[in-house]
C-alpha positions in Angstrom: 9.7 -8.0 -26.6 11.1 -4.6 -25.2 10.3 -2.1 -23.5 9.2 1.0 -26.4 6.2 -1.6 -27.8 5.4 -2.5 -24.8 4.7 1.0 -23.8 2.2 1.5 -26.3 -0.2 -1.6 -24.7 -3.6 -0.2 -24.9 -5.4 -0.7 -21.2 -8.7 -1.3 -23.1 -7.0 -4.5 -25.4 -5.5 -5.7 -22.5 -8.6 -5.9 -20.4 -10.3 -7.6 -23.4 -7.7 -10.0 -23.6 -7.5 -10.7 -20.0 -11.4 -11.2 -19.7 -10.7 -14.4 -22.9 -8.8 -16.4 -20.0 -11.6 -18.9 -18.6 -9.5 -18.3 -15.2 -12.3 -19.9 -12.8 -10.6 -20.5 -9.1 -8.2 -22.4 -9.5 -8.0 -22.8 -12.7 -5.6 -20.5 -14.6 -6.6 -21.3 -18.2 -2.8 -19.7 -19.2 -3.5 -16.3 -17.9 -0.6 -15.8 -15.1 2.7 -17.0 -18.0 0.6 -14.9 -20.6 1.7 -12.2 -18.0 4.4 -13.2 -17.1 5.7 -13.0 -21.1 4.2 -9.6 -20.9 6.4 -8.4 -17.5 9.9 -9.9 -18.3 8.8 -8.1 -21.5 9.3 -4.6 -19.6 12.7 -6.0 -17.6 10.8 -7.3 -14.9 12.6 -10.5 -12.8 9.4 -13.3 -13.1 8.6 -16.3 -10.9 5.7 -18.3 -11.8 5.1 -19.8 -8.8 3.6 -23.3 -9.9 0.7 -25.3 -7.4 2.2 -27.5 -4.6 -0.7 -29.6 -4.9 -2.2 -31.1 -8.3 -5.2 -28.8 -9.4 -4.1 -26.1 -7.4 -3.6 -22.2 -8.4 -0.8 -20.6 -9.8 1.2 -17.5 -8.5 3.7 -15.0 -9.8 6.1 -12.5 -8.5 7.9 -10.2 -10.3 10.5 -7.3 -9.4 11.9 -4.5 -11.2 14.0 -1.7 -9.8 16.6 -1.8 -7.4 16.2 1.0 -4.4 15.1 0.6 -1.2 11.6 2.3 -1.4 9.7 -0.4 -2.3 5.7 -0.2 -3.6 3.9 -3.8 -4.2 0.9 -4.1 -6.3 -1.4 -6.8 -5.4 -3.9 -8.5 -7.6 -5.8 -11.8 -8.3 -6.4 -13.0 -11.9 -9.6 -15.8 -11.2 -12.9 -14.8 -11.1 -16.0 -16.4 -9.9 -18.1 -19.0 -12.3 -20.5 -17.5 -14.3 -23.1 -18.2 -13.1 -26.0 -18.1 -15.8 -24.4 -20.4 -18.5 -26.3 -18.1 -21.1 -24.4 -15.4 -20.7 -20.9 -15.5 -22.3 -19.0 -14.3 -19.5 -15.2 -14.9 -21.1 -16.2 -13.0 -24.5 -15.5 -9.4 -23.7 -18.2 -7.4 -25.3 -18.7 -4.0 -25.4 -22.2 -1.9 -25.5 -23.3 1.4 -24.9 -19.6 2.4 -23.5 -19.5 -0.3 -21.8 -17.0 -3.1 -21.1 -18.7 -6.6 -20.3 -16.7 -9.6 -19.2 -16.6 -11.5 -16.1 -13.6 -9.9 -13.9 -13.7 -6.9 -15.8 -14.0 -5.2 -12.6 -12.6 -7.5 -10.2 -10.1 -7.4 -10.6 -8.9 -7.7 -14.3 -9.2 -4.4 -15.3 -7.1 -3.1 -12.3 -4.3 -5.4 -13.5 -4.2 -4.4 -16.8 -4.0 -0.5 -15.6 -1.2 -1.5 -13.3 0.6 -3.1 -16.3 0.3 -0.7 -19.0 1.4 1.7 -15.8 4.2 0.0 -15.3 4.9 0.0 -19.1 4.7 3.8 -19.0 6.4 4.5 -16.0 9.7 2.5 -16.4 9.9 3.9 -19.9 9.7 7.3 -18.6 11.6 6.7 -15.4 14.1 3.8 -16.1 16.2 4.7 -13.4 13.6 5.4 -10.7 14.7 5.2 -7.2 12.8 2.2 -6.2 11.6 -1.2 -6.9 8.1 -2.0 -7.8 7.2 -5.7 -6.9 4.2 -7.3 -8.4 2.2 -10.2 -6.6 -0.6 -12.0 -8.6 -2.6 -15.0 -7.5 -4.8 -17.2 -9.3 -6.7 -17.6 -5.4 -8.2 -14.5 -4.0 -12.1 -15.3 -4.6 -11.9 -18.8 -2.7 -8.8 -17.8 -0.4 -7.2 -21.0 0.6 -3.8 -21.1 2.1 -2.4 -21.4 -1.7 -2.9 -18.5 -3.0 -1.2 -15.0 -1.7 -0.7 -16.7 1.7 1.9 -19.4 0.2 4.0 -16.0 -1.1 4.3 -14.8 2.5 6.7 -14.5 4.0 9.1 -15.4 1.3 8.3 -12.3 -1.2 9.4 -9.3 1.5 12.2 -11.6 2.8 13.1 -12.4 -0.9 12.7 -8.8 -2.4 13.4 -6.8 0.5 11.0 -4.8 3.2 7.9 -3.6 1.4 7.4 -0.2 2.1 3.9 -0.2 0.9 1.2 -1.6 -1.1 -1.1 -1.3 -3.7 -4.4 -3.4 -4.0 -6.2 -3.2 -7.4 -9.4 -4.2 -6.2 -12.6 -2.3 -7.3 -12.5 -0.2 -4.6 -15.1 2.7 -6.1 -18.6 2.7 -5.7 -20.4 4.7 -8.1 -17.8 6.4 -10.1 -14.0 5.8 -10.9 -12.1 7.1 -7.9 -15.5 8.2 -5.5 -13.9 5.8 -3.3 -10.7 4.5 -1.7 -10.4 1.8 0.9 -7.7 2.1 3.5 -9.0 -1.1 5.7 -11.6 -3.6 5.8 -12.8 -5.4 8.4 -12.1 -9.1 9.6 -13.8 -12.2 9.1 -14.9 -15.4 11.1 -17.5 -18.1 10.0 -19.9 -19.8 12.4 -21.1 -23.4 12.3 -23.7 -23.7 14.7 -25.1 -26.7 15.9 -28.1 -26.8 18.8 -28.4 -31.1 20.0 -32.0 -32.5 20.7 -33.3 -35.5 21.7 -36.1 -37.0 18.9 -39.5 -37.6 19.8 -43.2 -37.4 18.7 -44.9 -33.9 19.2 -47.5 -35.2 21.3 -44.8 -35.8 24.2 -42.3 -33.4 24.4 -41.3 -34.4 27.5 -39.7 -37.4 26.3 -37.7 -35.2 23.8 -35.8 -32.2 23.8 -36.1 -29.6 20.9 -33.1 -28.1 19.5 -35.1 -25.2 17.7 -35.9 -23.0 20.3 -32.0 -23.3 21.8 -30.6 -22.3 18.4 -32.8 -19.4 17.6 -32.4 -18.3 21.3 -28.8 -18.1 20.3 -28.9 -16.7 17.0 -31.6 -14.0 18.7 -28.4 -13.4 21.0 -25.6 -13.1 18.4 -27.4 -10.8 16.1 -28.4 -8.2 18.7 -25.0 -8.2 20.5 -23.3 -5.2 20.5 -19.6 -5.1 19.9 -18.5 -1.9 20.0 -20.5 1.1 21.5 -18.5 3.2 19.4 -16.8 2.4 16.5 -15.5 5.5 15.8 -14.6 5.9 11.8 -13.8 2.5 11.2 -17.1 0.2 9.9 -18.7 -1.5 12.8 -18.8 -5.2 13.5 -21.6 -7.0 11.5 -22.9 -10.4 11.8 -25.5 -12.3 9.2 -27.1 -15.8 9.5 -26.7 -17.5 6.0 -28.2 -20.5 6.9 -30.5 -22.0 8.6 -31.5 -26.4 8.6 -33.1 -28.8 10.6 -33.2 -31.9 7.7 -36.8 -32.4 9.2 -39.7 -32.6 6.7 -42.3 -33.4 8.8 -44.6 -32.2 11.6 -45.0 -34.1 13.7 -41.3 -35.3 15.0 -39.3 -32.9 16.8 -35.9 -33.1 15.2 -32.7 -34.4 16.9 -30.5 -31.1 15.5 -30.7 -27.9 14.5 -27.8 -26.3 12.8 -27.0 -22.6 11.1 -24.2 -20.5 9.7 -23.5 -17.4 9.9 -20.4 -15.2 8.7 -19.2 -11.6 11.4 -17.2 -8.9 9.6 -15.4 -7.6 12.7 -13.9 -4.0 13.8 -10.7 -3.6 14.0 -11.1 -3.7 17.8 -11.3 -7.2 17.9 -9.0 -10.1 16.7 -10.3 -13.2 15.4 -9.6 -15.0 18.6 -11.4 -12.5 21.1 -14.3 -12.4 18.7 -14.4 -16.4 18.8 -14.0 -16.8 22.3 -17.3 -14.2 22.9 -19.4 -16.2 20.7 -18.4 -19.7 22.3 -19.1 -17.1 25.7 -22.5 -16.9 24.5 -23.1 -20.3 23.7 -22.1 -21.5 26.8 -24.4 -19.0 28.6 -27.5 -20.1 26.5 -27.2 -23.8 26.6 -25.0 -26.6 27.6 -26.8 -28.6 24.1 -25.1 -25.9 21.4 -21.7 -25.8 20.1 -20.2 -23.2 17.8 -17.0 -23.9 15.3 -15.8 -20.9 13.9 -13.0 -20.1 11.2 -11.6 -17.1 10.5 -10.7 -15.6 7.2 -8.4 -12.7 8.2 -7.8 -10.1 10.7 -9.1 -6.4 10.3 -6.5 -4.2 9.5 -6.4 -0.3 8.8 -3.9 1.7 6.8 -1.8 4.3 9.1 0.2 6.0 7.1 -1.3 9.3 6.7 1.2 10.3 4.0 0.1 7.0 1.5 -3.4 8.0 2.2 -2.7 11.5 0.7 -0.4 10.0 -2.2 -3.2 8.1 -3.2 -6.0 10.8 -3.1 -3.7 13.4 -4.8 -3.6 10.9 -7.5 -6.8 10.8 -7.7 -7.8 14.3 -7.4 -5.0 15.6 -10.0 -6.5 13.0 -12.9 -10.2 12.7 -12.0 -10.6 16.0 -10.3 -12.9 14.1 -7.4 -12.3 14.0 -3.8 -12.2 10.3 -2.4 -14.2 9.5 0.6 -12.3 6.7 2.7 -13.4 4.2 4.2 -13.4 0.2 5.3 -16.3 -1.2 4.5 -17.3 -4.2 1.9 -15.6 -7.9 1.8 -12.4 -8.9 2.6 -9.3 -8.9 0.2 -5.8 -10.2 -0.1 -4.7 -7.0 1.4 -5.2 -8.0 4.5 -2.4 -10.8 4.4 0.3 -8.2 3.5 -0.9 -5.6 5.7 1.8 -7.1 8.6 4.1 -6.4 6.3 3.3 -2.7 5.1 0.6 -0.6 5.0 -2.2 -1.3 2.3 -4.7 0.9 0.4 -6.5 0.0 -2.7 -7.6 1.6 -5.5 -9.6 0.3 -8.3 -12.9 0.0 -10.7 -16.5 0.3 -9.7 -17.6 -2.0 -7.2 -21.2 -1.9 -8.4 -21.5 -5.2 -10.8 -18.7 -7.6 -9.3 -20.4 -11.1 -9.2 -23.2 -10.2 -11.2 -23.7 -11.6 -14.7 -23.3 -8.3 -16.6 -20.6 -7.5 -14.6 -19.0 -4.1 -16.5 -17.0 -1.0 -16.6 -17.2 2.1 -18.7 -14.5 1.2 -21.0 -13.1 4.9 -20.6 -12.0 4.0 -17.3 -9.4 1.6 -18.2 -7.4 4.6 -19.8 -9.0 7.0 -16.4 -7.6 4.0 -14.3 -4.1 3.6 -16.3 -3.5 7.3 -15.5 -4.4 7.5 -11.5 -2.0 4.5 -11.2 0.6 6.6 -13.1 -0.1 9.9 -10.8 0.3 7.4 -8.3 3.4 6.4 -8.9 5.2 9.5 -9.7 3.9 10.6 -5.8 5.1 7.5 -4.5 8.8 7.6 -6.0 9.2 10.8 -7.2 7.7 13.4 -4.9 6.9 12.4 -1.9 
């Protein structure tokens, strides 16, 4: 393959063909090397990074380009089950201008914009002053240390200093490009445990009840306020996911109570502080509760004024709408290569990610294709 076919990829038959790989964490189902084929197609430099452990996901990097400036474009290729087995979730279909698959908007489409971008842009520009680096993981919806984490920190030492990057995730809410995140905030789990003492109802005096300590605590946690002011960035929220006390009776009070809960933190706090005040507040309510947290990432908030206005001109000059910013919704890999550069992210509508009819109107994989290649040209060109 070369670059001149290449260059003709249609964003809409790659999405469909994308969607066809069954590419359930961690399972790769031949989607990553069909890439790959596809990148050292356009003169790319591949590694497929292959799992350290048995079962485990694959990776690719890819490089093409040679200057200094250097933009990364982030993505993940699994998706999560299905969900309802009725619903053929890996056989794109498409219905009323619509684009059904499962990953069409997270983040499958994005890819394939970025691709068919790249396709475009190095045919256009196939000197450009710059290197574009791709990073694709076949582990962003579970997250475990194998998937972008195990390309960090050898990718920037390996291809240079990354001067910034670009996340494909569905970053719009209602319409293509309403939206652009420039941060998101952290995130910690909580595994909450409250010890009693068993005994009959009748005498509670020879028992202790660990009921009333946990949901003293929880009552505690879910009130607290973390940050009077949060100013522009979204504030610190904290949900109880569980709750369970393994007691199906009446009329035993149970040895243990136990919960979880999940905080999305401001970028105020690190994971550390934040997991220090909750063990605080354990400590204060009872000597009987322990908490055992685990975070997921740091918050983190993109800086550079000047990317922010690349990636809003891009917008604005192909979909003639104004972007609000902002760092709400769940975490993504973006937040392990912000130490590295800053991040903003750009992609499909949010709306139907993890839903069973999750869609996109199948214009926007050509509407996507071109903000990408506005993009571009203001990153390497112009600014």
């Amino acid at each position: 393959m070369d670059v001149s076919p290449l260059s003709a990829l249609s964003p809409e038959e790659l999405t469909r063909t994308l969607i066809s790989f069954k590419s359930i964490t961690p399972q790769d189902a031949g989607c990553l090397p069909f890439l790959q084929d596809i990148l050292k197609g356009l003169g790319f430099a591949v590694i497929l990074h292959e799992p350290k452990n048995p079962g485990g996901p694959k990776n690719l990097s890819a490089v093409y380009g040679t200057g200094q400036k250097t933009l990364v474009f982030l993505g993940h290729t699994d998706v999560v089950p299905e969900g309802d087995t009725t619903w053929e979730g890996f056989t794109p279909r498409e219905e009323n201008g619509f684009l059904f698959g499962r990953g069409v908007a997270d983040m499958k489409g994005g890819i394939a914009a970025f691709i068919v971008t790249a396709a475009h842009f190095i045919q256009e520009y196939p000197s450009f002053p710059g290197k574009l680096v791709v990073l694709l993981t076949g582990d962003e919806e579970v997250g475990t240390p194998e998937g972008i984490q195990a390309l960090l920190p050898w990718a920037p030492e390996y291809y240079g200093p990354f001067t910034a990057c670009l996340v494909g995730e569905p970053s719009s809410i209602n319409t293509l490009g309403d939206h652009i995140a420039i941060g998101h905030r952290g995130s910690l789990n909580l595994h909450i445990k409250a010890q009693g003492i068993q005994g009959h109802v009748a005498n509670p005096e020879q028992a202790r009840n660990p009921i009333p300590i946990l949901l003293k605590y929880l009552q505690k946690i879910t009130t607290y306020v973390w940050e009077p002011d949060p100013g522009d960035f979204a504030p610190s929220h904290l949900e109880i996911t569980s709750i369970d006390v393994g007691n199906p009776v009446s009329n035993i009070i149970p040895e243990q109570a136990q919960a979880y809960a999940n905080i999305r933190f401001h970028i105020q706090h690190s994971a550390q502080t934040v997991a220090q005040r909750l063990q605080d507040l354990a400590t204060e309510t009872s000597e009987h509760l322990s908490v055992e947290t685990t975070a997921n990432g740091e918050a983190f908030l993109c800086r550079d004024v000047s990317l922010i206005q690349i990636a809003e001109s891009a917008v604005q000059e192909v979909l003639q709408v104004t972007p609000t910013r902002g760092t709400g919704g769940g975490t993504t890999d973006g937040r392990f290569i912000s130490p590295y550069c800053p991040v903003i992210e750009i992609g499909m509508v949010s709306r139907t990610i993890h839903h069973k009819n999750e869609c996109i109107p199948l214009a926007d994989c050509s509407r996507l294709t071109q903000v990408y290649e506005a993009f571009l040209r203001n990153f390497f060109l112009r600014a």
